[in-house]
C-alpha positions, 0 to 999 in steps of 0.5 A: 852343228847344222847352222839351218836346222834348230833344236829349240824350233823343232822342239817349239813345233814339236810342243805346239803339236803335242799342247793342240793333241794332248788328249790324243797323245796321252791316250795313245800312250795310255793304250800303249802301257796297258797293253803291255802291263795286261801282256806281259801279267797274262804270260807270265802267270801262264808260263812263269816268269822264267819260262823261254817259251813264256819269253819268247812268245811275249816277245814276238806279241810284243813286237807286233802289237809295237808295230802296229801301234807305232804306225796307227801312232804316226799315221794319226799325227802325220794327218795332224801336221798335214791336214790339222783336223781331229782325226776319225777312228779309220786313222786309228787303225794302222795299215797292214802293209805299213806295219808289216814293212816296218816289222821287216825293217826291225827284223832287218837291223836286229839281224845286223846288230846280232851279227855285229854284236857277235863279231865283237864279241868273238874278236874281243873274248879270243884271248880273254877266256877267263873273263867272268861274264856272269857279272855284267858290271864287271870292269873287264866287260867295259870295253866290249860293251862300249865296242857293242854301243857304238855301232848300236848308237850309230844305226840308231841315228841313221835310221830312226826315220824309217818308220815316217817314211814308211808311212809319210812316203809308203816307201817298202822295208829296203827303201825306207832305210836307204832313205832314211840313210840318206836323209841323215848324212851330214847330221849325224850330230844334229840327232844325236843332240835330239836324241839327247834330249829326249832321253833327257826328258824321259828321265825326268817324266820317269822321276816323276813317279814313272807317270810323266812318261805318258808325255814324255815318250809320246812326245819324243816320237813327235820330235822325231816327226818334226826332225824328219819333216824338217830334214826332208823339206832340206833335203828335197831343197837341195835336190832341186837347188842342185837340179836347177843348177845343171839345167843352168849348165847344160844351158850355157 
């Protein structure tokens, strides 16, 4: 584990955020939930419940409203963290450009994740035609659905900062996953103990009659805020550690 970055300190800043903005982080949350709840009620009265249309359709609102509000969601609270002030209602109002880049990002992985899960999943059912994949809790789908997380859980990791690069840094779809790529190397573990966490406490705020998870998930997006913040203070560190030590070479 990375000897200079602290779980405890990123959850301890990451609580002090969120306890100063409870209001503005169970809002958001709030927003969030009805939003989908009055979404999904509309198509599915409008299309049934097994419609494709109905699904499909539900699907891509549901993607644009989730970009739109995860960027008007961490423009608010980057401007916290930067500028500790109560936000005014333009931070609310989520950039075009941002939002659209990070829809280019989601379309991006889902096309790679496709791909991956369709070439595991050809390699893998080849020779095992005879496997019944009408019960997904069958023994013999164990494997491929471990192959599946893998790289699910390893993409996961290496590009969960894209969105705060994307809004911290203005950074375009491409750029912001390279950066995010970058950024994560060498503490591939360190975030996936983070991640951990998190869905440890989603867990709990879903025992909690499902109503704890208005902290909860909010919450999570803050950890990850903090992590990134964190991260990138190291990493710009070390470039300069690493540029100061050339320029000390090229002067000897």
């Amino acid at each position: 584990m990375d000897k200079s970055l602290s779980v405890n300190e990123i959850l301890a800043d990451a609580w002090q955020l969120a306890k100063r903005n409870i209001w503005v982080l169970l809002g958001f949350t709030a927003v969030q939930f009805a939003f989908i709840l009055i979404i999904t009620t509309i198509l599915t009265s409008v299309f049934g419940g097994a419609s494709g249309a109905g699904v499909l359709i539900q699907n891509i609102i549901l993607s644009l409203f989730d970009a739109f509000f995860t960027v008007a969601f961490y423009q608010v609270f980057f401007k916290l963290i930067d500028e500790d002030t109560d936000p005014e209602f333009p931070d609310f109002v989520p950039n075009l450009v941002k939002a659209v880049n990070f829809l280019i990002v989601k379309l991006i992985i889902g096309l790679v994740l496709v791909f991956i899960i369709a070439i595991i999943s050809s390699v893998y059912f080849y020779n095992k035609q005879d496997i019944d994949t009408s019960n997904p809790f069958s023994w013999d789908l164990l494997p491929v659905f471990a192959l599946i997380a893998i790289p699910l859980v390893f993409l996961t990791i290496r590009l969960c900062f894209v969105v705060c690069f994307i809004v911290d840094q203005e950074s375009g779809a491409s750029e912001s996953i390279s950066q995010s790529w970058a950024i994560t190397k060498g503490h591939f573990w360190f975030i996936a103990l983070l991640f951990l966490v998190m869905l440890g406490l989603n867990i709990l705020g879903a025992m909690a009659l499902f109503i704890g998870l208005l902290f909860t998930v909010p919450f999570s997006s803050l950890i990850l805020i903090i992590a990134y913040r964190h991260l990138v203070n190291m990493y710009t560190e070390e470039e300069e550690i690493l540029l100061d030590d050339e320029e000390d070479e090229h002067g000897n």
